[in-house]
C-alpha positions as CSV (number, residue, x, y, z in Angstrom):
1,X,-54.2,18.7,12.9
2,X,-51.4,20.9,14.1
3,X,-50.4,18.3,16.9
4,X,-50.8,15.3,15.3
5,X,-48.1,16.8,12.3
6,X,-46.2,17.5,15.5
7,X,-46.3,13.4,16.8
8,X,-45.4,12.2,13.2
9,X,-42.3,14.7,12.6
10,X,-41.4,13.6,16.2
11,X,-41.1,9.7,15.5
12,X,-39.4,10.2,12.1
13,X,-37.4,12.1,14.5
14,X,-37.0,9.8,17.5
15,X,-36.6,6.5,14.9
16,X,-33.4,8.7,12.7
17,X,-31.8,9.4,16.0
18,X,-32.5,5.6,17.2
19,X,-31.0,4.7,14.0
20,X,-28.0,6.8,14.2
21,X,-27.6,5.8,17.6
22,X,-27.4,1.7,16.6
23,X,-25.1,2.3,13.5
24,X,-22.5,4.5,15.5
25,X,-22.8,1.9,18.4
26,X,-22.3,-0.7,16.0
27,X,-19.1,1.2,14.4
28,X,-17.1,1.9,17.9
29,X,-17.8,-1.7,19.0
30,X,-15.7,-3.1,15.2
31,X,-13.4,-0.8,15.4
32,X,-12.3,-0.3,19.2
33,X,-8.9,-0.9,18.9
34,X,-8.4,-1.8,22.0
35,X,-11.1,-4.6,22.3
36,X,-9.6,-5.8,19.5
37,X,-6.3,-5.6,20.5
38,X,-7.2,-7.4,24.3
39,X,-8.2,-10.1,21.9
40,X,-4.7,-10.4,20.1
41,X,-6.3,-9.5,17.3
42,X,-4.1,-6.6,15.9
43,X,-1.2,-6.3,13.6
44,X,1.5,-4.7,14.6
45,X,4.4,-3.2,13.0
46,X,7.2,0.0,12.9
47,X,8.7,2.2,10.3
48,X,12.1,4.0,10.1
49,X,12.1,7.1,7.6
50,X,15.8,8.9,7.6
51,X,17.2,11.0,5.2
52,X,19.4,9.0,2.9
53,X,21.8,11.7,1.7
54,X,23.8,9.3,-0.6
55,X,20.6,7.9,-2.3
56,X,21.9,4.0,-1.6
57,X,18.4,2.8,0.3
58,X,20.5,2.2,3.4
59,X,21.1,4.0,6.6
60,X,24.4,5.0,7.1
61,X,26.5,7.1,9.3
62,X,25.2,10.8,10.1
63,X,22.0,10.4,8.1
64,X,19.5,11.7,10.2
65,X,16.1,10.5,10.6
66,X,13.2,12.7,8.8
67,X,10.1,13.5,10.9
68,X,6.6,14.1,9.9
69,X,6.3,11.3,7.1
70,X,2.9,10.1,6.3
71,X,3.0,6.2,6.9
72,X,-0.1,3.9,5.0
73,X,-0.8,0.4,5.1
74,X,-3.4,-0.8,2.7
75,X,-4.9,-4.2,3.3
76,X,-4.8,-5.8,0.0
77,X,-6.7,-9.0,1.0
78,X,-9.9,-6.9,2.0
79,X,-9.3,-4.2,-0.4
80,X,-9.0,-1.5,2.0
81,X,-7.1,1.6,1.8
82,X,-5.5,3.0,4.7
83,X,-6.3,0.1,6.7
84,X,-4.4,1.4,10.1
85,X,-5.2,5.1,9.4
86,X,-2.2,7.0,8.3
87,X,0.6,7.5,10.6
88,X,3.4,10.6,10.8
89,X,7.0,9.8,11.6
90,X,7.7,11.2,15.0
91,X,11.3,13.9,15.2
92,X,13.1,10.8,15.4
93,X,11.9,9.1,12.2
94,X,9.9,6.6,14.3
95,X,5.9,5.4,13.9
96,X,4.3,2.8,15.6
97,X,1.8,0.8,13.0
98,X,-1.2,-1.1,14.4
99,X,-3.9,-2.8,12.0
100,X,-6.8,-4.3,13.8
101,X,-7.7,-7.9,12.2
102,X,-11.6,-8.7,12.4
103,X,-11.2,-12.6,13.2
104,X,-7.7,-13.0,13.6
105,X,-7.3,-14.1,10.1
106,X,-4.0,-14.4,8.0
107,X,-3.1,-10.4,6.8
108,X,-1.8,-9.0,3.3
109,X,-0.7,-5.5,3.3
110,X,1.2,-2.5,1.4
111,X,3.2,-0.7,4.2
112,X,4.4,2.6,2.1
113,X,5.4,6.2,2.7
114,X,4.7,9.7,1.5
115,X,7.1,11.4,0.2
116,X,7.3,14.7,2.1
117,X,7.4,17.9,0.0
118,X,11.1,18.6,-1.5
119,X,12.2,14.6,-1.1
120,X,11.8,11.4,-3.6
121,X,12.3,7.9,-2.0
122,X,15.5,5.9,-2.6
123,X,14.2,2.6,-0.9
124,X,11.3,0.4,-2.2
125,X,8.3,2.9,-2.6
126,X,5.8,-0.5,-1.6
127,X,6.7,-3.0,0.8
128,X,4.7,-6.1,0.9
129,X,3.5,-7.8,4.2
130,X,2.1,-11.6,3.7
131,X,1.6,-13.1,7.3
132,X,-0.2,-15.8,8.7
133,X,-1.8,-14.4,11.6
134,X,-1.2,-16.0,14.5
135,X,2.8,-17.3,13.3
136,X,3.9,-13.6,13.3
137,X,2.2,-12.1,17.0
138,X,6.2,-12.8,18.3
139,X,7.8,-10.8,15.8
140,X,7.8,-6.8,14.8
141,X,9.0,-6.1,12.0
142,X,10.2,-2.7,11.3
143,X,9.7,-1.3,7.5
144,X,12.8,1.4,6.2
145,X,12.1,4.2,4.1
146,X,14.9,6.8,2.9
147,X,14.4,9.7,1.3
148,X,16.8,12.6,-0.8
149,X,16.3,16.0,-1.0
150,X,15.3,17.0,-4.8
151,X,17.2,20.4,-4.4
């Protein structure tokens, strides 16, 4: 009796790790982002943060870009938050954006920042992208975000 418990505990075994194995398999082959990006199939974008000591939304002389910002884009079409995975700003206020599009079809999405601890935004806290897919592959555009200190 002992052995045959043994033989049915090992298949439920054996089948869950089969299982696991399939849906994981499945998971890395959608969202490979570089299969999908081999295929043209990606979004891609930048964001600027700087701090915007003036508080006028635009970057002026000797206002230096702010590091370590949390960048989202939410797909709105799909209903998907945090489609490309957050981002952080690097020192120089930089973050490459990259959203990978199942089909190549036409992309709506919220490009928007964190506010990092001790700052409020001074730009457009939500910045809309609408795109047909395969008209904007030429073009990057790059998505500005300025930010005061509250003290």
């Amino acid at each position: 009796m002992s052995k045959l418990f043994e033989l049915f505990l090992g298949s439920i075994l054996m089948t869950l790790l089969a299982i696991a194995l399939i849906v994981f398999s499945a998971l890395h082959y959608i969202l490979r982002l570089g299969g999908i990006a081999e295929a043209g199939c990606a979004w891609h974008g930048s964001a600027k943060t700087w701090v915007d000591s003036n508080g006028d939304g635009l970057i002026n002389k000797g206002e230096p870009p702010l590091g370590k910002v949390e960048i989202h884009i939410d797909d709105i079409q799909n209903q998907l938050v945090d489609a490309g995975w957050p981002v952080l700003t690097d020192k120089n206020g930089d973050a490459r954006l990259t959203v990978p599009s199942l089909g190549c079809s036409d992309i709506l999405f919220q490009v928007y920042a964190s506010p990092p601890e001790g700052y409020r935004i001074t730009t457009k806290p939500r910045i809309g992208v609408n795109q047909y897919f395969w008209g904007g592959l030429e073009t990057e555009n790059v998505y500005y975000f300025g930010f005061i200190s509250d003290r």
